[in-house]
Backbone as a ProteinNet text record, in pm:
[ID]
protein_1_A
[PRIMARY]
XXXXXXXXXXXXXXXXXXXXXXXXXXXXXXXXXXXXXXXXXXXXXXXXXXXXXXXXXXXXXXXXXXXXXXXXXXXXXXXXXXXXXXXXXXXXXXXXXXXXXXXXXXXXXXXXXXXXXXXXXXXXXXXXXXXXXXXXXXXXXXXXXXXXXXXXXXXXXXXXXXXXXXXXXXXXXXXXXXXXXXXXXXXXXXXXXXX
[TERTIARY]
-16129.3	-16233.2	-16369.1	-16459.5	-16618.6	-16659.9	-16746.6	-16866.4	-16979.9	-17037.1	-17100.9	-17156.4	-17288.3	-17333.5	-17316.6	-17280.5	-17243.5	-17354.8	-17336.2	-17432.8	-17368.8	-17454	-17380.4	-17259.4	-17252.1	-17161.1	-17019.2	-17045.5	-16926.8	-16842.6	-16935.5	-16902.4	-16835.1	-16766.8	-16683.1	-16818.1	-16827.4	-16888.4	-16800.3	-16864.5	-16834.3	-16633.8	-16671	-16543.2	-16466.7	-16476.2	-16394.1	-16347.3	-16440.9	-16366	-16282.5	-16345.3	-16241.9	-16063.1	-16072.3	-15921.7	-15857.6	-15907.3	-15888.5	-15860.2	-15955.2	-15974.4	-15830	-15744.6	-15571.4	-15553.5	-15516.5	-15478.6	-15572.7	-15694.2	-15812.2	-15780.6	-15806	-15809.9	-15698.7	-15519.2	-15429	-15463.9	-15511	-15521.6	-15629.3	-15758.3	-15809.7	-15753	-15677.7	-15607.7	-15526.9	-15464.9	-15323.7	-15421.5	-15556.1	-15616.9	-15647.2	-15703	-15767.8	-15662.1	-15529.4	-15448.1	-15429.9	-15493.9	-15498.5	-15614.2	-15744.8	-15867.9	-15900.2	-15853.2	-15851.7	-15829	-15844.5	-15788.4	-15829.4	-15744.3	-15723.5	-15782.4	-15852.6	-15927.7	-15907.2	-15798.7	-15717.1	-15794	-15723.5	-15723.4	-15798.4	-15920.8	-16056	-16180.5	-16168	-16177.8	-16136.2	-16215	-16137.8	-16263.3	-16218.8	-16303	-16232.5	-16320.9	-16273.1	-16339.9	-16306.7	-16413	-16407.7	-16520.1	-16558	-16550.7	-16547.2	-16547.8	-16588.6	-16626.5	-16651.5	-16578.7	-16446.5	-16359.7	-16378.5	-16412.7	-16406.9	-16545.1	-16653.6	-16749.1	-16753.8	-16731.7	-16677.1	-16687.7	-16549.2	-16448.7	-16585.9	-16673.1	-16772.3	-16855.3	-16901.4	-17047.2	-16971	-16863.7	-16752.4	-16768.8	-16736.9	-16688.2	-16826.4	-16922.9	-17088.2	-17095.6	-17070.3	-17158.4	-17075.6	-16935.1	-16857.8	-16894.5	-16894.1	-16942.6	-17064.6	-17180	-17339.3	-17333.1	-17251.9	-17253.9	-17394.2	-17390.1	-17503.5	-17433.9	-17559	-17559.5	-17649.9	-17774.8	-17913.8	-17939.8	-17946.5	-17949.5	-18055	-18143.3	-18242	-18143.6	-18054.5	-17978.9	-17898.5	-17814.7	-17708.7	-17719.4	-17884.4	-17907.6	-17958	-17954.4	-18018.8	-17893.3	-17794.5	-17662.7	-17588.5	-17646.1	-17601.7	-17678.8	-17790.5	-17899.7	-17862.6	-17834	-17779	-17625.9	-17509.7	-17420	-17415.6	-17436.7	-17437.3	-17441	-17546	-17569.4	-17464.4	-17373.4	-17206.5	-17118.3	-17084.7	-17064.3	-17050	-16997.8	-17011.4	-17036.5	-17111.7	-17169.4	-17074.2	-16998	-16917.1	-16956.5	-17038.7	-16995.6	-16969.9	-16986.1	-16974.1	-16871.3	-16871.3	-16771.3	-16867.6	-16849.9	-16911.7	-16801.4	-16867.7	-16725.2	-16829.5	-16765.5	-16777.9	-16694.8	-16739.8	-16666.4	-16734.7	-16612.7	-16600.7	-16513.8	-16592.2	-16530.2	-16474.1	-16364.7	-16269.7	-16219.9	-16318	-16282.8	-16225.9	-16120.3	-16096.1	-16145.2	-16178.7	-16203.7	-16393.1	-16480.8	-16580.8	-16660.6	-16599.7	-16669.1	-16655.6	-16508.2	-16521.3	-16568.5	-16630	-16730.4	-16829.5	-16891.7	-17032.5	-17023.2	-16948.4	-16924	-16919.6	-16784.2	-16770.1	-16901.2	-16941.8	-17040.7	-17193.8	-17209.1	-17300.2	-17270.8	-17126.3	-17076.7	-17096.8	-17080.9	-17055.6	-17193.4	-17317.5	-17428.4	-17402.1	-17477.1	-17470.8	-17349.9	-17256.8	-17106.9	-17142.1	-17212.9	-17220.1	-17224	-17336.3	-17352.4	-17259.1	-17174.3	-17037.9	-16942.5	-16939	-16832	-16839.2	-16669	-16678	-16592.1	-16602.3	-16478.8	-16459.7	-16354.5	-16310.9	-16193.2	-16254.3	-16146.3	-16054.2	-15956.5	-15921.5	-15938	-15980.2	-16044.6	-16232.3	-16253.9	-16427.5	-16491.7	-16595.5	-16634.5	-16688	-16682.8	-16706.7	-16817.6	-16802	-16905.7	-16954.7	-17055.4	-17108.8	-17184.8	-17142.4	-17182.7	-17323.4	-17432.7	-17554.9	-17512.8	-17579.7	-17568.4	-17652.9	-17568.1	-17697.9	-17830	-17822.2	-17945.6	-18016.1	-17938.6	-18016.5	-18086	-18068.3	-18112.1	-18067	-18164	-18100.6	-18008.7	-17899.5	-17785.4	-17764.1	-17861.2	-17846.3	-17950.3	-17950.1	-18074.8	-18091.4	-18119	-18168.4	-18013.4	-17959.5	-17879	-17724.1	-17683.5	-17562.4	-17558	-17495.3	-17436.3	-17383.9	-17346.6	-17336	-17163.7	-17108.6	-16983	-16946.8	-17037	-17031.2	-17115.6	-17108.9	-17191.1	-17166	-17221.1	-17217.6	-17227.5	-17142.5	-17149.9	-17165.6	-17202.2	-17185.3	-17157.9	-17086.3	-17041.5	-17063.9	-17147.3	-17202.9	-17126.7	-17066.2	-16989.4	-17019.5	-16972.1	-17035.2	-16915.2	-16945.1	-16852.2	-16796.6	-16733.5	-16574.7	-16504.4	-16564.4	-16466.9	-16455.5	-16545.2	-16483.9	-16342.6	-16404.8	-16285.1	-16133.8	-16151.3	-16008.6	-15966	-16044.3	-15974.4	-15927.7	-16002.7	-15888	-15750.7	-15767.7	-15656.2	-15545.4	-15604.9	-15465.2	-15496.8	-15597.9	-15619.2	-15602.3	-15539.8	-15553	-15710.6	-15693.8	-15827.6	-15801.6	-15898.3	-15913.1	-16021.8	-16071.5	-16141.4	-16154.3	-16256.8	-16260.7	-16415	-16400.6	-16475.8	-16497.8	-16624.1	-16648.3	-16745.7	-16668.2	-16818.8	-16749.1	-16828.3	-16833.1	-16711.8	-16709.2	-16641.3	-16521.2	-16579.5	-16465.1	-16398.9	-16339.7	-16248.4	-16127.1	-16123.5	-16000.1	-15991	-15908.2	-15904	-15766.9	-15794.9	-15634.6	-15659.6	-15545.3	-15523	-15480.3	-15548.4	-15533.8	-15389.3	-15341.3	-15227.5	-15235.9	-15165.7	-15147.7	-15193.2	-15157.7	-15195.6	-15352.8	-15429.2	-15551	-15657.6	-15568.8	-15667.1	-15633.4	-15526.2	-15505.8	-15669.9	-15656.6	-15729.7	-15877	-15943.2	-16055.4	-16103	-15990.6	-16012	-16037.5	-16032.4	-16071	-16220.7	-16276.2	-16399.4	-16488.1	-16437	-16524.1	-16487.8	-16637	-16605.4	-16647
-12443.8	-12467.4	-12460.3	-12378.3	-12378.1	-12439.7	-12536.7	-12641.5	-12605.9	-12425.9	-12387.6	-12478.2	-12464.2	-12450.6	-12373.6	-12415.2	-12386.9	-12236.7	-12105.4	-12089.6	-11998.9	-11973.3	-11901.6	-11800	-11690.5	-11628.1	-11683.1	-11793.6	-11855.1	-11936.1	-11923.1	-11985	-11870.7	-11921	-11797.2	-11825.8	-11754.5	-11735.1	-11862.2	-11918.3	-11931.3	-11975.9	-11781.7	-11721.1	-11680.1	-11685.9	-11660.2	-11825.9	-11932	-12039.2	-12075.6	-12070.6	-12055.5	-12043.3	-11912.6	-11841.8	-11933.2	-11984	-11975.2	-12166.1	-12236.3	-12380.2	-12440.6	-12417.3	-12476.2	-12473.1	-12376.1	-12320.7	-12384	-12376.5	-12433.8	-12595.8	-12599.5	-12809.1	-12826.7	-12794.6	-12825.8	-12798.8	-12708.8	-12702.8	-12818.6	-12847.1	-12939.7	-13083.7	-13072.8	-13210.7	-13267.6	-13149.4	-13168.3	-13141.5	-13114.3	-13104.8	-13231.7	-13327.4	-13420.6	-13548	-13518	-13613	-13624.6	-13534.9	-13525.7	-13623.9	-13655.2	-13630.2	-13830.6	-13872	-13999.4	-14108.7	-14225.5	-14315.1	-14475	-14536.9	-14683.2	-14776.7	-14870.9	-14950	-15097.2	-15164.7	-15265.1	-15224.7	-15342.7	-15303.4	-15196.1	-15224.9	-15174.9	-15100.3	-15018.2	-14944.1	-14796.8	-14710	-14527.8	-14478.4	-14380.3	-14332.1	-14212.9	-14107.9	-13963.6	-13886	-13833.8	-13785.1	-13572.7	-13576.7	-13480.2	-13337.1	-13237.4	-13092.2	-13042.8	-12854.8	-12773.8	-12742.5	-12769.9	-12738	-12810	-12947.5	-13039.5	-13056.2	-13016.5	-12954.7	-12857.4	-12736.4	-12625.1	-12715.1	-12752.2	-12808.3	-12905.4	-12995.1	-13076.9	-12936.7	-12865.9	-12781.9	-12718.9	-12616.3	-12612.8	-12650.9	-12780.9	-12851	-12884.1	-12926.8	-12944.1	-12825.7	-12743.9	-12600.6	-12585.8	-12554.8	-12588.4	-12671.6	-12836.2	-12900.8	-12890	-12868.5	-12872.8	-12729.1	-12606.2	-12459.6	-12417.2	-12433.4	-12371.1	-12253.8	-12159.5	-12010.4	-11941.7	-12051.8	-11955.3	-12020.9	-11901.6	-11913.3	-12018.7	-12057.9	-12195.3	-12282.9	-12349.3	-12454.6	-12461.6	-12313.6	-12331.9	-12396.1	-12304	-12364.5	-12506.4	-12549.8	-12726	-12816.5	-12732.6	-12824.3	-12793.9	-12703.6	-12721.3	-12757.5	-12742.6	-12853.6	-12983	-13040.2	-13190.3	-13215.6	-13139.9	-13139	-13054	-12973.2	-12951.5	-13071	-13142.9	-13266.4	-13313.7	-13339	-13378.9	-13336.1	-13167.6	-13128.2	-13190.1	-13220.2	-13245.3	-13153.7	-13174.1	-13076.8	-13056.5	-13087.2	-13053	-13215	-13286.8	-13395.1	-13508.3	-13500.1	-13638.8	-13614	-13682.9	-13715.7	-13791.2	-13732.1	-13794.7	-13824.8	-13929	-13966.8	-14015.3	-14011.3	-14087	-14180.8	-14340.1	-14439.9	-14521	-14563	-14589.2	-14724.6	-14832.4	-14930.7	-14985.9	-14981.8	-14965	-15101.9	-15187.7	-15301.1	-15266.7	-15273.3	-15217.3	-15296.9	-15436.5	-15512.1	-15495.1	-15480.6	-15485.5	-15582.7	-15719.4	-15881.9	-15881.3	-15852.9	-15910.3	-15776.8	-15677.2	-15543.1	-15601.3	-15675	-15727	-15790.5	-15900.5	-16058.8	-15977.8	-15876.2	-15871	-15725.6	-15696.4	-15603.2	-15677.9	-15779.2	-15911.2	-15929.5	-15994.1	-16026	-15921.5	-15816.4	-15708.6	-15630.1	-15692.8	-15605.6	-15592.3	-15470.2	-15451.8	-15360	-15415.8	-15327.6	-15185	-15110.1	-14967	-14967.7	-15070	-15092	-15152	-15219.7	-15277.8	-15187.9	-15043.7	-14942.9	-14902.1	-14883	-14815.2	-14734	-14643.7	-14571.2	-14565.7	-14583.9	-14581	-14501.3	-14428.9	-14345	-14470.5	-14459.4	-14486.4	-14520.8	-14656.8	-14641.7	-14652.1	-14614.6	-14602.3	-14741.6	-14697.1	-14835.7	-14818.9	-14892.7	-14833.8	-14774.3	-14710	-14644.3	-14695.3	-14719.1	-14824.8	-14665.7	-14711.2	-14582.4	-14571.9	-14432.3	-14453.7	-14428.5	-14507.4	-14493	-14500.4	-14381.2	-14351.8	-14317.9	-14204.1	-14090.5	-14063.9	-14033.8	-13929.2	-14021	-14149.8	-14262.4	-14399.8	-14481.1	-14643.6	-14621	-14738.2	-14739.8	-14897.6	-14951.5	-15140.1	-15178.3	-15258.8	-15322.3	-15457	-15576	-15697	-15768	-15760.4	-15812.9	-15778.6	-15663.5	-15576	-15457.7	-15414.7	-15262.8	-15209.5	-15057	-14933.9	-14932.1	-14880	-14880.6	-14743.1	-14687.5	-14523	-14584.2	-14497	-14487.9	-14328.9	-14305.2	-14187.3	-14239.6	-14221.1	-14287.7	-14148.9	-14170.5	-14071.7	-14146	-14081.7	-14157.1	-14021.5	-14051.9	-13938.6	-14001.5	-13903.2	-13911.7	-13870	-13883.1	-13834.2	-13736.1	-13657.6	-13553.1	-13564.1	-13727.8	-13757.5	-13797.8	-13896.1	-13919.1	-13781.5	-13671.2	-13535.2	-13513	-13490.1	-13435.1	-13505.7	-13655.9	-13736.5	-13695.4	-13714.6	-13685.9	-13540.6	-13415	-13316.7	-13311.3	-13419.9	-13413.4	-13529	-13585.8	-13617.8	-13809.1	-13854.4	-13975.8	-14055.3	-14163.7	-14270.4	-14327.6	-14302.4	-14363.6	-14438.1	-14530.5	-14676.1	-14674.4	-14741.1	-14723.8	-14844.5	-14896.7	-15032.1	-15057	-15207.9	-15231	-15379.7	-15415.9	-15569.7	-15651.8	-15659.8	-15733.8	-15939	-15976.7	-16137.9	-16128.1	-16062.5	-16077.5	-15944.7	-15877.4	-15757.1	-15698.5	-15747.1	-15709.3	-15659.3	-15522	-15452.8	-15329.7	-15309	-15224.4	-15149.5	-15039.1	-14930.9	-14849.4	-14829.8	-14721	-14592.8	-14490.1	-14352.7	-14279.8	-14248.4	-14157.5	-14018.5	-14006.5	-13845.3	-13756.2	-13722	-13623.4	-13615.6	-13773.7	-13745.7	-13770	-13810.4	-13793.8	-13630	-13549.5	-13399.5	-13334.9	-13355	-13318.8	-13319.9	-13478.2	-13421.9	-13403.7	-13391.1	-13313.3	-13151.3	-13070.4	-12993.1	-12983.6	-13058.5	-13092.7	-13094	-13090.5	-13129.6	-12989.1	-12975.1	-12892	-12955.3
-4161.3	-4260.8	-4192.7	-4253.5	-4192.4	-4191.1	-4126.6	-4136.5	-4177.7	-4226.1	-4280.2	-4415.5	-4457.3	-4587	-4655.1	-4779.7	-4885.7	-4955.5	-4973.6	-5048.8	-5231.2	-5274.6	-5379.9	-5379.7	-5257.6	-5226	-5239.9	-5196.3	-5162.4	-5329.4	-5403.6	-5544	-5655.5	-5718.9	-5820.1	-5942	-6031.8	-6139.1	-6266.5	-6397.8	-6479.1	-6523	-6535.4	-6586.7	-6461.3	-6356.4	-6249.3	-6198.5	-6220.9	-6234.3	-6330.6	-6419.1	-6574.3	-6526.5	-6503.5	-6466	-6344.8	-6264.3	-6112	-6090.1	-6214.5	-6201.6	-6172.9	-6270.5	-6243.6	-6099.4	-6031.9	-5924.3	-5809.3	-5813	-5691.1	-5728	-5854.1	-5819.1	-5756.6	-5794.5	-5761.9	-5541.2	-5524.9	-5383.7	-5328.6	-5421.8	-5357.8	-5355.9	-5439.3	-5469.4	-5333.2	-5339.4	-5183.4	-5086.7	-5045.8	-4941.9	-4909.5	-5037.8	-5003	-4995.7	-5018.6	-4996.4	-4817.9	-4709.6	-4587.9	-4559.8	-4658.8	-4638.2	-4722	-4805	-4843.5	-4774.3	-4753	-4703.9	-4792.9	-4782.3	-4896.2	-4766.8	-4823.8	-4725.6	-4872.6	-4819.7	-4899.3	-5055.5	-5127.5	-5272	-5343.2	-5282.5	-5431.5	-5360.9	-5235.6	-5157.7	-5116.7	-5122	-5095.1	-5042.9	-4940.9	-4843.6	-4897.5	-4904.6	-4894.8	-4825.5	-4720.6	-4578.5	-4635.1	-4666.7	-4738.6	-4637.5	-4669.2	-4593.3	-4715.4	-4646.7	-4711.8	-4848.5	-4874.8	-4983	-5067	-5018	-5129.1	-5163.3	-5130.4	-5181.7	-5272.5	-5254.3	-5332.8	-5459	-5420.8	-5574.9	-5649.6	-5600.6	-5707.9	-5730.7	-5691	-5716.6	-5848.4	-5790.1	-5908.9	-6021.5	-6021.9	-6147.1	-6191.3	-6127.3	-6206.9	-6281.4	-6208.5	-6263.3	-6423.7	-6371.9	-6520.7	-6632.4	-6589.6	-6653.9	-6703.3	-6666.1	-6709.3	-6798	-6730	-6803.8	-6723.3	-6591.5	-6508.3	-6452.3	-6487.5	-6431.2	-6381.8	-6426.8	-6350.2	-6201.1	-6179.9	-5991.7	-5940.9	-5985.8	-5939	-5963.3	-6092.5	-6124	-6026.4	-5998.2	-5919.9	-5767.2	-5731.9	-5592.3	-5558.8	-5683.4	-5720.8	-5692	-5744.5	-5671.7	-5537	-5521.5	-5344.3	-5312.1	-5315	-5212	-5183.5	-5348.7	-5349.2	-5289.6	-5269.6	-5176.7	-5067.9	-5025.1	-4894.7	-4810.1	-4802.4	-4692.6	-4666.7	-4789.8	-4739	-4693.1	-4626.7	-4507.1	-4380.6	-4278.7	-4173.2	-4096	-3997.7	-3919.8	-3801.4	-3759.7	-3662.6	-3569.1	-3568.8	-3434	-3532.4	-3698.3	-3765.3	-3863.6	-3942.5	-4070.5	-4151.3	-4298.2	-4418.8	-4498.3	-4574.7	-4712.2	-4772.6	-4873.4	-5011.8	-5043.4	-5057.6	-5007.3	-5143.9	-5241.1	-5399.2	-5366.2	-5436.1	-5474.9	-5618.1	-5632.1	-5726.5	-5789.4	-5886.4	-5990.7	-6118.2	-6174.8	-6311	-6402.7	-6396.1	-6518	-6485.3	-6584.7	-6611.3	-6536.7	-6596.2	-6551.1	-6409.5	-6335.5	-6223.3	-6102.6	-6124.5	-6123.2	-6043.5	-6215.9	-6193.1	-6102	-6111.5	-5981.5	-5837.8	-5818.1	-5693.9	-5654.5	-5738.3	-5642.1	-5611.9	-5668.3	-5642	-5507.8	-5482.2	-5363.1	-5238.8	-5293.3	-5188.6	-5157	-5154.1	-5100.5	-4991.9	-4953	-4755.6	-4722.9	-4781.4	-4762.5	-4695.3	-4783.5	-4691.7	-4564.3	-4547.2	-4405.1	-4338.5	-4339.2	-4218.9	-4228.8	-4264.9	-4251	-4111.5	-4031.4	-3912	-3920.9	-3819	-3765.6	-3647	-3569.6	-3427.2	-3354.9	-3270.2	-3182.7	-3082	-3064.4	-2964.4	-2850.1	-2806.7	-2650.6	-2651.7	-2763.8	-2790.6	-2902.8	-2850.9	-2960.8	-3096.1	-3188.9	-3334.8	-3363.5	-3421.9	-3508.3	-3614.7	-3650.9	-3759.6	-3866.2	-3975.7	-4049.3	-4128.9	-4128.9	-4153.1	-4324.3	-4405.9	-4528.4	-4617.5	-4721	-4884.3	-4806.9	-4715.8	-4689.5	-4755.1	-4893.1	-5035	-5092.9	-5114.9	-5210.3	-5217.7	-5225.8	-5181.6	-5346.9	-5279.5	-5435	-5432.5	-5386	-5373.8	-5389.4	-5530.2	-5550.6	-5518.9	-5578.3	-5536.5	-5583	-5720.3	-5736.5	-5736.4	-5686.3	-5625.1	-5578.8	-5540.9	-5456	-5584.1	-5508.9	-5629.5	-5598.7	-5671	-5693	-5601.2	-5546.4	-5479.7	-5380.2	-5271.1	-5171.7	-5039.4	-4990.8	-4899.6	-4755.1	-4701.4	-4563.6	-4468.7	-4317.4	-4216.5	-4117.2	-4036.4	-3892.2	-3849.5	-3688.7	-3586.5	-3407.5	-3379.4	-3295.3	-3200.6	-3069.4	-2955.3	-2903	-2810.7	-2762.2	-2687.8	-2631.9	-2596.6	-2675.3	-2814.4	-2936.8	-2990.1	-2964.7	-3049.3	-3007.6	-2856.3	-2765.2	-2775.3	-2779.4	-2797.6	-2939.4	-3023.2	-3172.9	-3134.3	-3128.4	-3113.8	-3010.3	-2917.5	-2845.6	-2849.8	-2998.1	-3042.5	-3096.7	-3032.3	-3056.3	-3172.7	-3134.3	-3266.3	-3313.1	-3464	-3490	-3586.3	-3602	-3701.4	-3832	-3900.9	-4011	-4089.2	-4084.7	-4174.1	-4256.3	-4312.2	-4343.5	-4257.5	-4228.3	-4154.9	-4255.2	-4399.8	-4438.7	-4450.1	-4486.9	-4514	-4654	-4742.8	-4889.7	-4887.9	-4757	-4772.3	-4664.8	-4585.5	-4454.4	-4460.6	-4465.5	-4422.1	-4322.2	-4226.6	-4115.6	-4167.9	-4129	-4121	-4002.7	-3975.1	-3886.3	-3968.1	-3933.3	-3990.5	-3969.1	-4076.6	-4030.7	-3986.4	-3929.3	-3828	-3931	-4017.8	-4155.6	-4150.8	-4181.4	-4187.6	-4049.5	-3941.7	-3809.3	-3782.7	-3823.2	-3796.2	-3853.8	-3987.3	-4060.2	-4029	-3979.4	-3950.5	-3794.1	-3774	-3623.4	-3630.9	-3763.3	-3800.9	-3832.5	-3849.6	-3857.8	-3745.4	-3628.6	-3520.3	-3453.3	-3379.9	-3273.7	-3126.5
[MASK]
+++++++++++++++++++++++++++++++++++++++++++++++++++++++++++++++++++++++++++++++++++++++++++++++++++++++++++++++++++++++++++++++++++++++++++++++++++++++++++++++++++++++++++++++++++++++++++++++++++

């Protein structure tokens, strides 16, 4: 997968998504089952690449019915940034309340959260993740239910992740502590990501 930006070339038309949508989501779907990770209950990280880019610009363009080439390049501007460039990893990291009331309560609880996200190679010390680049998403009285994280890595955690390393992934906040260890599937995966 390229670490390239995204540009129009690279996008099907309309009606060439039209035909093609069944077939591409079903592939981004099983891509990103490499590419997700559950961070206890009400927590999902999805560490973004070029494909799964594609697939939102995609589906905006579908959805909105954009075709004129300024619109189109209005939405890659706004995703591209979520690319990884080859030494980091981005996600999109969604906190998941189903009942309404306790939403409100626990995203009260949970300001800052973006900020106590890590990721860790093996042997290295965490990575604390820079977050919501594009736009603050936390106001005075809670956090956003979305957020955009980046973790920037240095080029011996590159080097261990492609050569096989265990890596970790959590959250360190006061109201929200959970750590996982990554499975082989998705430390494979974004070891594709790095050069």
């Amino acid at each position: 997968m390229s670490r390239t930006a995204l540009t129009r070339k690279d996008l099907m038309s309309l009606e060439q998504y039209s035909t093609a949508r069944k077939e591409f989501r079903a592939r981004v779907i099983d891509h990103k089952r490499n590419r997700s990770v559950a961070l206890g209950p009400n927590a999902t990280w999805t560490f973004e690449d070029q494909l799964t880019m594609q697939y939102q610009v995609q589906e905006m363009l579908r959805v909105e019915r954009i075709f004129e080439a300024e619109a189109i390049q209005q939405e890659l501007d706004a995703y591209n940034p979520l690319i990884p460039d080859g030494r980091n990893w981005k996600v999109t990291f969604l906190l998941e309340f189903p009942d309404v009331d306790e939403r409100r309560q626990r995203l009260a609880q949970l300001k800052g959260v973006e900020d106590r996200c890590w990721v860790q190679v093996a042997g290295c010390e965490r990575v604390w993740a820079i977050a919501d680049e594009d736009l603050e998403r936390e106001n005075e009285d809670k956090t956003s239910s979305v957020h955009f994280l980046r973790f920037e890595l240095s080029e011996q955690m590159c080097e261990q992740v492609k050569a096989g390393a265990a890596l970790a992934a959590g959250i360190d906040h006061d109201n929200y502590r959970h750590e996982v260890s990554l499975p082989g599937n998705v430390r494979d995966s974004l070891a594709k990501d790095l050069i």
